[in-house]
PyMOL CGO cylinders between C-alpha atoms (Angstrom):
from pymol import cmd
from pymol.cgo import CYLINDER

trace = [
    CYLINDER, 50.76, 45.26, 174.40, 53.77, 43.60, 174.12, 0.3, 1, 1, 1, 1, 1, 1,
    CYLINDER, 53.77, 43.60, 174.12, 52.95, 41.22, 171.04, 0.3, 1, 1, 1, 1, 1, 1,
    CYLINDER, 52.95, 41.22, 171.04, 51.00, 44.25, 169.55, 0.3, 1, 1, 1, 1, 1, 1,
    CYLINDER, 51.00, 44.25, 169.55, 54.73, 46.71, 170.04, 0.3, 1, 1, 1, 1, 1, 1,
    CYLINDER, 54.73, 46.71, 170.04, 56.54, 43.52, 168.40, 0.3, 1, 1, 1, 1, 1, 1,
    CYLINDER, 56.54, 43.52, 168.40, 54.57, 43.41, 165.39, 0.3, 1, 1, 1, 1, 1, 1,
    CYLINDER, 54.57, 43.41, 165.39, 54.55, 46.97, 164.88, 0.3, 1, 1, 1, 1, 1, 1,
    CYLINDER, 54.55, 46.97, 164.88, 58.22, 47.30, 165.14, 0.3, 1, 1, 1, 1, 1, 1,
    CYLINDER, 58.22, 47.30, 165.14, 58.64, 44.26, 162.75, 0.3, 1, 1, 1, 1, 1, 1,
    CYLINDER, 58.64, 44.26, 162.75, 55.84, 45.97, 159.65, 0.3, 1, 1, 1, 1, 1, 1,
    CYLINDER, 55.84, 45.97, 159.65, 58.60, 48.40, 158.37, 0.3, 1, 1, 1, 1, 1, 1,
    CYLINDER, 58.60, 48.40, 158.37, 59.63, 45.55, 155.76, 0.3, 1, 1, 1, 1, 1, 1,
    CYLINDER, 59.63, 45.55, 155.76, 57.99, 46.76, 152.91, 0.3, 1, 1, 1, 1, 1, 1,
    CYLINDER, 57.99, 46.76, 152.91, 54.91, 49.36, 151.81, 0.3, 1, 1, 1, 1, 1, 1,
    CYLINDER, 54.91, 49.36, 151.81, 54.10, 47.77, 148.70, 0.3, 1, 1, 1, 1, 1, 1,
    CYLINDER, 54.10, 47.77, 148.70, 54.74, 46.22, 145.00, 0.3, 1, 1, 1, 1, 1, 1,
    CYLINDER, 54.74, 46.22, 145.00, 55.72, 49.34, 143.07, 0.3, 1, 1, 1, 1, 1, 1,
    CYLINDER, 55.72, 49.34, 143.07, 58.88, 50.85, 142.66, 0.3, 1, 1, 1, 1, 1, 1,
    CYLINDER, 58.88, 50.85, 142.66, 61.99, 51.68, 141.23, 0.3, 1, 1, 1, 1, 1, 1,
    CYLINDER, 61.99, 51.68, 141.23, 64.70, 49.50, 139.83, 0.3, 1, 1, 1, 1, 1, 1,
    CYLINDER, 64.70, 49.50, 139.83, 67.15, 50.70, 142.62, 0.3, 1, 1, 1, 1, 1, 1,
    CYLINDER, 67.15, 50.70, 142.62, 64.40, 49.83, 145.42, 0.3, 1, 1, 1, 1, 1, 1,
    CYLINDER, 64.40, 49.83, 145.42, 64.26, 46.30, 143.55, 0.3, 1, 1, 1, 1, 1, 1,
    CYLINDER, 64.26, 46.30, 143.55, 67.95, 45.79, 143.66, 0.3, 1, 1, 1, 1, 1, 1,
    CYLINDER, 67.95, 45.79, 143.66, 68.13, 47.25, 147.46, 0.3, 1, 1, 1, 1, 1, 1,
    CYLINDER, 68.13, 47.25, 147.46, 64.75, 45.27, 148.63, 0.3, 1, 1, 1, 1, 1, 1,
    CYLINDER, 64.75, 45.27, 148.63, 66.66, 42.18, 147.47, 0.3, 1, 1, 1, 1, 1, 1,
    CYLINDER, 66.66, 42.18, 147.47, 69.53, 42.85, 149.41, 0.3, 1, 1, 1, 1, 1, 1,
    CYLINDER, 69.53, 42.85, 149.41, 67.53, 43.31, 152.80, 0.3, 1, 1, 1, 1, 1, 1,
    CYLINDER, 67.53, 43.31, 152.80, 65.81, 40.79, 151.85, 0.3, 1, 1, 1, 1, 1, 1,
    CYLINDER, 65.81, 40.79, 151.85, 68.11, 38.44, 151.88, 0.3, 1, 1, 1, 1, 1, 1,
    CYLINDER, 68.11, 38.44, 151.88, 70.22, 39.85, 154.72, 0.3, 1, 1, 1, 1, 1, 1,
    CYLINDER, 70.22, 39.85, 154.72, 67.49, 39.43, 156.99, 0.3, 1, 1, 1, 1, 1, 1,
    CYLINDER, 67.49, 39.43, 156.99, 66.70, 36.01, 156.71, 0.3, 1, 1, 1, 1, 1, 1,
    CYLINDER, 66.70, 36.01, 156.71, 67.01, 33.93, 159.85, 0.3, 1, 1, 1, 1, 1, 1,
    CYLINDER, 67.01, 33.93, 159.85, 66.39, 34.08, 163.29, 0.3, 1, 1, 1, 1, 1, 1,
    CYLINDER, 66.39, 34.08, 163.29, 66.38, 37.21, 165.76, 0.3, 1, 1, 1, 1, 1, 1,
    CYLINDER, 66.38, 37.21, 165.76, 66.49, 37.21, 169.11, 0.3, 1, 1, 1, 1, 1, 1,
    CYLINDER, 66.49, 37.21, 169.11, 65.54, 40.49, 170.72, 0.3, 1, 1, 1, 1, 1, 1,
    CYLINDER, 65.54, 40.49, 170.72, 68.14, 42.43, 173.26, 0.3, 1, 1, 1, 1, 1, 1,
    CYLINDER, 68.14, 42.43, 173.26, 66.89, 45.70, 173.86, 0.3, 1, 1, 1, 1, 1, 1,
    CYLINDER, 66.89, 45.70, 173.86, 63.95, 48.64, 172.96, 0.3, 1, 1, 1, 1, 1, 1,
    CYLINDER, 63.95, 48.64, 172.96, 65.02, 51.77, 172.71, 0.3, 1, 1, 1, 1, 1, 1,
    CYLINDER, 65.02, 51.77, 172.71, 62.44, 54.64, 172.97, 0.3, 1, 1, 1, 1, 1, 1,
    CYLINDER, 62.44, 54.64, 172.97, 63.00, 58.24, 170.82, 0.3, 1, 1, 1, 1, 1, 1,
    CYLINDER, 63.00, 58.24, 170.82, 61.46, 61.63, 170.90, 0.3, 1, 1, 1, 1, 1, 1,
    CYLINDER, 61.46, 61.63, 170.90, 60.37, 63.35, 167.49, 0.3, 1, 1, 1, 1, 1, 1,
    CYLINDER, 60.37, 63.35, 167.49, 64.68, 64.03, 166.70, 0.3, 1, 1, 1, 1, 1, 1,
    CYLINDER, 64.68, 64.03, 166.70, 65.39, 60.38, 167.64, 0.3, 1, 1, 1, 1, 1, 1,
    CYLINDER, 65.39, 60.38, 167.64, 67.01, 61.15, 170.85, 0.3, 1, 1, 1, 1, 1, 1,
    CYLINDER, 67.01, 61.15, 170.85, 66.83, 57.74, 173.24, 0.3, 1, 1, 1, 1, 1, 1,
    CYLINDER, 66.83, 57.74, 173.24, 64.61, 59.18, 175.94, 0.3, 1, 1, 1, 1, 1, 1,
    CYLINDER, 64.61, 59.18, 175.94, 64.36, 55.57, 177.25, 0.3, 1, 1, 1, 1, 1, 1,
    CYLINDER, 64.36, 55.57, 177.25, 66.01, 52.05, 177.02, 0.3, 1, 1, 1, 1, 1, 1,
    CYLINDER, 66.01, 52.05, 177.02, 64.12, 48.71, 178.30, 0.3, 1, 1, 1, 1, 1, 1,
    CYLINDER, 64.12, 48.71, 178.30, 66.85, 45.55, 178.25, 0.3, 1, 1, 1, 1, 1, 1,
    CYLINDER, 66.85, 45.55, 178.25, 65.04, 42.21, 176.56, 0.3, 1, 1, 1, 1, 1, 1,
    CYLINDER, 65.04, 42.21, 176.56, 63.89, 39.74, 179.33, 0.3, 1, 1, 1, 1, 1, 1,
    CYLINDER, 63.89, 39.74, 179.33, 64.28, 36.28, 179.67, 0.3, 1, 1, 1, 1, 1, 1,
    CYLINDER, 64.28, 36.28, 179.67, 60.22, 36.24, 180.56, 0.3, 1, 1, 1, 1, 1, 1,
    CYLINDER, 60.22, 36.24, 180.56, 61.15, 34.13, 183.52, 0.3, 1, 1, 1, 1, 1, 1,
    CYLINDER, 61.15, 34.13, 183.52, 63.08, 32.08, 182.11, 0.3, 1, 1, 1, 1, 1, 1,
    CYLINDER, 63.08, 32.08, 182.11, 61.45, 30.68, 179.17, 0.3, 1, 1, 1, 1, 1, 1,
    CYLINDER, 61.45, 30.68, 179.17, 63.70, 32.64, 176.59, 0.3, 1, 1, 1, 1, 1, 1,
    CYLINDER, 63.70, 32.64, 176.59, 63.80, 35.88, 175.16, 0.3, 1, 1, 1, 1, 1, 1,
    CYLINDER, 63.80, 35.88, 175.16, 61.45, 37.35, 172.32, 0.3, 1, 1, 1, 1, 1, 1,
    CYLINDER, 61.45, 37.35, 172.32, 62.46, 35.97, 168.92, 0.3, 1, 1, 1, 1, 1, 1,
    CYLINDER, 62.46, 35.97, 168.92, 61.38, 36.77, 165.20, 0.3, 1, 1, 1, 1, 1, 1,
    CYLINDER, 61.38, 36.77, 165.20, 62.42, 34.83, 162.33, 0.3, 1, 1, 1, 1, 1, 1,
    CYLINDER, 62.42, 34.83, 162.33, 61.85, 36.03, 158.56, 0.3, 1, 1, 1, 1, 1, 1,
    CYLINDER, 61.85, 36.03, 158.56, 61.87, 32.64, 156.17, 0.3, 1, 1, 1, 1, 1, 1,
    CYLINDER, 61.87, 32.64, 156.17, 61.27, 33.81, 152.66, 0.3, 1, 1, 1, 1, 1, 1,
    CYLINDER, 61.27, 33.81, 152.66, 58.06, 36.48, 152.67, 0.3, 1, 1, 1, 1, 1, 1,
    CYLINDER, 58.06, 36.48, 152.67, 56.86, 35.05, 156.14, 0.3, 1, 1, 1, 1, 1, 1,
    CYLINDER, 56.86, 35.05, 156.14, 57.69, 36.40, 160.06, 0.3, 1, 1, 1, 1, 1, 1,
    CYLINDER, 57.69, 36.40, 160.06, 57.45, 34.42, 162.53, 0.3, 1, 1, 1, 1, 1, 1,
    CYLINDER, 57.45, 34.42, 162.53, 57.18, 35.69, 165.65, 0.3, 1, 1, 1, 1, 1, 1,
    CYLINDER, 57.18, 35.69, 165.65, 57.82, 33.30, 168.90, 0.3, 1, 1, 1, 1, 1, 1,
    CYLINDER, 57.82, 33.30, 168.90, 57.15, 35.04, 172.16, 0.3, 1, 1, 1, 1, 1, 1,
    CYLINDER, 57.15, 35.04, 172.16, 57.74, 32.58, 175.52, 0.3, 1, 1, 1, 1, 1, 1,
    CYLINDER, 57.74, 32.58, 175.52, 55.59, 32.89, 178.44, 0.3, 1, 1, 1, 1, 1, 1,
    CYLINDER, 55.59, 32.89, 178.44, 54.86, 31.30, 181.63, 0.3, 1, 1, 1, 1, 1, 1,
    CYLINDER, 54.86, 31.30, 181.63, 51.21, 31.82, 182.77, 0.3, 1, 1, 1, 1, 1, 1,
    CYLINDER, 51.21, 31.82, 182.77, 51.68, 31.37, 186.75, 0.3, 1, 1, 1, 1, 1, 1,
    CYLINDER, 51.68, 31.37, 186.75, 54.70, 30.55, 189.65, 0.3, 1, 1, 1, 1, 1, 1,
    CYLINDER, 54.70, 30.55, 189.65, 56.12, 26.96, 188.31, 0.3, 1, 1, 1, 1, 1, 1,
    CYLINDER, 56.12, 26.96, 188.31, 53.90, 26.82, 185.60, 0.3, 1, 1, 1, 1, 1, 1,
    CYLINDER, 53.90, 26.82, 185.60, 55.61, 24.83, 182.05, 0.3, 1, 1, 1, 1, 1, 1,
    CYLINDER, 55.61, 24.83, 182.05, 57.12, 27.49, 179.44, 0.3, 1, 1, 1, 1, 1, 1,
    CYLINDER, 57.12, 27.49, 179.44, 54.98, 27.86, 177.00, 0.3, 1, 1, 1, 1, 1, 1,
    CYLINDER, 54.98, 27.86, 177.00, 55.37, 29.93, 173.59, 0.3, 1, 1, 1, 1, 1, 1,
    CYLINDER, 55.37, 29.93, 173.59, 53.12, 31.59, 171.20, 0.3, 1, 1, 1, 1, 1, 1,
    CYLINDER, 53.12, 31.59, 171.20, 54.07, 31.87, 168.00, 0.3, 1, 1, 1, 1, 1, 1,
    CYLINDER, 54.07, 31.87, 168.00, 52.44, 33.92, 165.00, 0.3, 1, 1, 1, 1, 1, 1,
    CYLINDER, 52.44, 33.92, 165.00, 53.05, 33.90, 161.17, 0.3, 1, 1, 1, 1, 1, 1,
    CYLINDER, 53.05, 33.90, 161.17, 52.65, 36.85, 158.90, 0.3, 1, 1, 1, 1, 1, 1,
    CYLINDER, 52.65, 36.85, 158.90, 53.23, 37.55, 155.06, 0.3, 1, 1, 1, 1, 1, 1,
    CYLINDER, 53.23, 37.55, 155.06, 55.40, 40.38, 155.14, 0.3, 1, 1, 1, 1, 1, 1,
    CYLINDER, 55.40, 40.38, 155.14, 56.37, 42.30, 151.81, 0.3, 1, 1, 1, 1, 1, 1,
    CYLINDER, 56.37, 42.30, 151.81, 59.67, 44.52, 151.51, 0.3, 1, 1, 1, 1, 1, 1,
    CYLINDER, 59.67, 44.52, 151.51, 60.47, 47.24, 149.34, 0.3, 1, 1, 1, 1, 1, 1,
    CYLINDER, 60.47, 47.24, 149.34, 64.04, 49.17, 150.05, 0.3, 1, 1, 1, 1, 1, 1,
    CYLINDER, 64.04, 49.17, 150.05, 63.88, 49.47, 153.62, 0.3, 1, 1, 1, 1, 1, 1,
    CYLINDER, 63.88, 49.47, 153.62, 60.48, 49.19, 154.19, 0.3, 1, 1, 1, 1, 1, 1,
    CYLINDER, 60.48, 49.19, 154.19, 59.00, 45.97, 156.25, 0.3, 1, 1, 1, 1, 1, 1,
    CYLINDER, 59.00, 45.97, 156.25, 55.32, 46.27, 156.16, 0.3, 1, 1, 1, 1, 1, 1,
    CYLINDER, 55.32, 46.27, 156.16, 52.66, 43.35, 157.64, 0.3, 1, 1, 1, 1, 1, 1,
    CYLINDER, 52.66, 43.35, 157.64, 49.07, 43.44, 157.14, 0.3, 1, 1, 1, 1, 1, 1,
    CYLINDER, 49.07, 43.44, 157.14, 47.32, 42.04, 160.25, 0.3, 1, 1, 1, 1, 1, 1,
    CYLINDER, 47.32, 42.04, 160.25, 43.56, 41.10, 160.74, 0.3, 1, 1, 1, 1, 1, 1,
    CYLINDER, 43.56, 41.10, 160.74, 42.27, 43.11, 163.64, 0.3, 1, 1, 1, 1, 1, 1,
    CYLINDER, 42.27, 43.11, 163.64, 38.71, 42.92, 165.26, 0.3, 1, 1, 1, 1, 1, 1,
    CYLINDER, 38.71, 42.92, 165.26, 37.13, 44.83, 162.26, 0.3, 1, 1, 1, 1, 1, 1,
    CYLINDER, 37.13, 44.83, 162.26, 39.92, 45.47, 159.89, 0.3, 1, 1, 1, 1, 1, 1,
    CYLINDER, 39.92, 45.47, 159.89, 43.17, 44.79, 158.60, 0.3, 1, 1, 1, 1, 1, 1,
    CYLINDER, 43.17, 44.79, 158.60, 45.77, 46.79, 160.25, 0.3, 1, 1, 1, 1, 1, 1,
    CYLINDER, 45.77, 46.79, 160.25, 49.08, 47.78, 158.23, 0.3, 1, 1, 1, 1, 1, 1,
    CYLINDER, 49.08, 47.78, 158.23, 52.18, 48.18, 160.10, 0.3, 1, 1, 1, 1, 1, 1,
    CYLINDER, 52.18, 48.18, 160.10, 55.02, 49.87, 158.51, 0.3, 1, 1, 1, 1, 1, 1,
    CYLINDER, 55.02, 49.87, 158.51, 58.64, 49.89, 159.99, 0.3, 1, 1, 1, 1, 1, 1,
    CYLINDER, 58.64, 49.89, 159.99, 62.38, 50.63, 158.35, 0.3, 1, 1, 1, 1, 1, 1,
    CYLINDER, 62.38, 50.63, 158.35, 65.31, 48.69, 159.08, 0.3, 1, 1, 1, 1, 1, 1,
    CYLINDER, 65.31, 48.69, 159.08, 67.61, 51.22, 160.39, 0.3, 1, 1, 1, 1, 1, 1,
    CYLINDER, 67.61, 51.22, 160.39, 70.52, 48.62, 160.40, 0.3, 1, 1, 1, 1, 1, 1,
    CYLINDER, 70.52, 48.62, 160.40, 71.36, 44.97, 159.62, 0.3, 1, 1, 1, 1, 1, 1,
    CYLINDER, 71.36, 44.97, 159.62, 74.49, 42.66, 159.74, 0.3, 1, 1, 1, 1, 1, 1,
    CYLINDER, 74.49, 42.66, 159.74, 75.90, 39.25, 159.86, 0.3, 1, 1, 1, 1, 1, 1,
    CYLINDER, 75.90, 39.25, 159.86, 74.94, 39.60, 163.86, 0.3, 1, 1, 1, 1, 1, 1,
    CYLINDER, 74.94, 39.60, 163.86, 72.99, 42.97, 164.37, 0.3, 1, 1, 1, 1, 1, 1,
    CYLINDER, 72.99, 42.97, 164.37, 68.98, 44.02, 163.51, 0.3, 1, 1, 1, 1, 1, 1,
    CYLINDER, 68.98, 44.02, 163.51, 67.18, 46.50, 164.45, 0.3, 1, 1, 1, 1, 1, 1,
    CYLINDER, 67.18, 46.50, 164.45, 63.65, 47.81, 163.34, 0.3, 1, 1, 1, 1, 1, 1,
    CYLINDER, 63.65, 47.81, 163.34, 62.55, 51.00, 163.67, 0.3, 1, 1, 1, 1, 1, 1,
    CYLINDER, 62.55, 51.00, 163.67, 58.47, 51.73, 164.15, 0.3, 1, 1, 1, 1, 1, 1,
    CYLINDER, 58.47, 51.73, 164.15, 56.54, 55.34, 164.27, 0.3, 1, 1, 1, 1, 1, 1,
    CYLINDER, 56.54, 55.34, 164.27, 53.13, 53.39, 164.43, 0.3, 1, 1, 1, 1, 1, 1,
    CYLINDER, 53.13, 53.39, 164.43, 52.55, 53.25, 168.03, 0.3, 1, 1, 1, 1, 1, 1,
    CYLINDER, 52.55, 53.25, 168.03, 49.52, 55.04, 168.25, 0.3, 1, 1, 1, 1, 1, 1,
    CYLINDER, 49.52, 55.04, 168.25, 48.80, 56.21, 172.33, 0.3, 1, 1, 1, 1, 1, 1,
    CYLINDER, 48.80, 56.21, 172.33, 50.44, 53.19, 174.03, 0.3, 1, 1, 1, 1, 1, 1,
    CYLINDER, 50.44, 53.19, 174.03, 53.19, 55.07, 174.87, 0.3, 1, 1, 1, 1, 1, 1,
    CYLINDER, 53.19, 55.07, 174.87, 53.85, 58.75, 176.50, 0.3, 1, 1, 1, 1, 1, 1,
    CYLINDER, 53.85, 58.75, 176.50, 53.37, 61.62, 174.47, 0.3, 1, 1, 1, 1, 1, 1,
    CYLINDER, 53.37, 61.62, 174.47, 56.89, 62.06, 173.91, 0.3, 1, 1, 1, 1, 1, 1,
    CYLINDER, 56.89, 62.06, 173.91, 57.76, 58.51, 172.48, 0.3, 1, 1, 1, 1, 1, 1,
    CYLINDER, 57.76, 58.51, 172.48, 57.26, 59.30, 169.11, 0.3, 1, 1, 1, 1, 1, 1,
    CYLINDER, 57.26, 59.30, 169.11, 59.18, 56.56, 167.50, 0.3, 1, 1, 1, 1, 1, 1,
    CYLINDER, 59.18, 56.56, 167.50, 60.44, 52.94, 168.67, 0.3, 1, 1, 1, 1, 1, 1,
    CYLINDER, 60.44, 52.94, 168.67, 64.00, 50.96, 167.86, 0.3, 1, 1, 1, 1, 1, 1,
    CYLINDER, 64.00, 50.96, 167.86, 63.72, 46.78, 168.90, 0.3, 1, 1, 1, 1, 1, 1,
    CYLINDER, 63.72, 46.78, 168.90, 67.56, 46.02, 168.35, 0.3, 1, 1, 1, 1, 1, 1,
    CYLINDER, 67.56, 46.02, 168.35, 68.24, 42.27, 167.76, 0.3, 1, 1, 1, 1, 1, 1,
    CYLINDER, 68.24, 42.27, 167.76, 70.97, 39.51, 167.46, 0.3, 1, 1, 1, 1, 1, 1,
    CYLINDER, 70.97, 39.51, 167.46, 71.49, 37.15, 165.07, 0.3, 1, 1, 1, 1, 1, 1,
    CYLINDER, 71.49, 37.15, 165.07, 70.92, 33.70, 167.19, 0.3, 1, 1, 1, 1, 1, 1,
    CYLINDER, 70.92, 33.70, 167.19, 73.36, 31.25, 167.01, 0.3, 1, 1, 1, 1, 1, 1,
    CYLINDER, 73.36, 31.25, 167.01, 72.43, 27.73, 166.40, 0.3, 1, 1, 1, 1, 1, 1,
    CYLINDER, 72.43, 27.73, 166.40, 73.27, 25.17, 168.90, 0.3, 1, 1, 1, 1, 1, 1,
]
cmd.load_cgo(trace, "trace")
């Protein structure tokens, strides 16, 4: 559920090819102020007016790091660490998807059992330290009342 809520926050990058010169212009500038890598610090959950109805803090998953997502030219990469047992090695699984952008828009197109699923999200902010993704396409793996999902980011610093 987790990987699935990560991708789905991540699609709002783009919902297709066409549009206008001012989406262009603006899909260029996301574009580029998105590129790097992300390291997640906290989901917020919203009701249909976008009031936080609940707030989950990022984990470490036991220690082997926190979520990440990186977005290197038209591809996201998603790295999510894991330990399967009690002193078992870190492990991490990592997924690349084509994404495509238009103004605000992030969308992915992933290859489910019988289909390919789109996932749409919208950036709802992005700095020189700060990203967050907003997604609406959480279909029933939430309550009722979560109607829409912020993943907030920070820009990680190399080391």
């Amino acid at each position: 559920m987790k990987k699935t809520l990560l991708f789905a926050a991540l699609a709002v990058l783009g919902l297709g090819a066409v549009g206008c010169s001012s989406d262009d212009s603006s899909s260029k500038q996301y574009h580029n102020e998105i590129q790097g890598e992300w390291v997640e610090v906290k989901t917020l959950f919203l009701d249909k007016d976008r009031k936080v109805i609940a707030e989950e803090i990022a984990t470490d998953n036991e220690g082997c790091g926190f979520d990440e997502v990186e977005f290197k030219g038209n591809t996201l990469i998603s790295k999510l660490p894991f330990r399967l047992g009690e002193g078992a090695d870190c492990q991490v699984e990592t997924e690349e998807i084509e994404f495509t952008l238009s103004g605000r828009i992030i969308t992915v197109k992933i290859q489910g059992e019988e289909e390919i699923e789109e996932f749409k999200n919208t950036i709802i902010e992005v700095s020189a330290s700060t990203l967050t993704i907003e997604s609406s396409d959480i279909d029933g793996d939430f309550p009722d009342e979560v109607k829409y999902i912020q993943v907030k980011h920070s820009k990680k610093v190399p080391l």
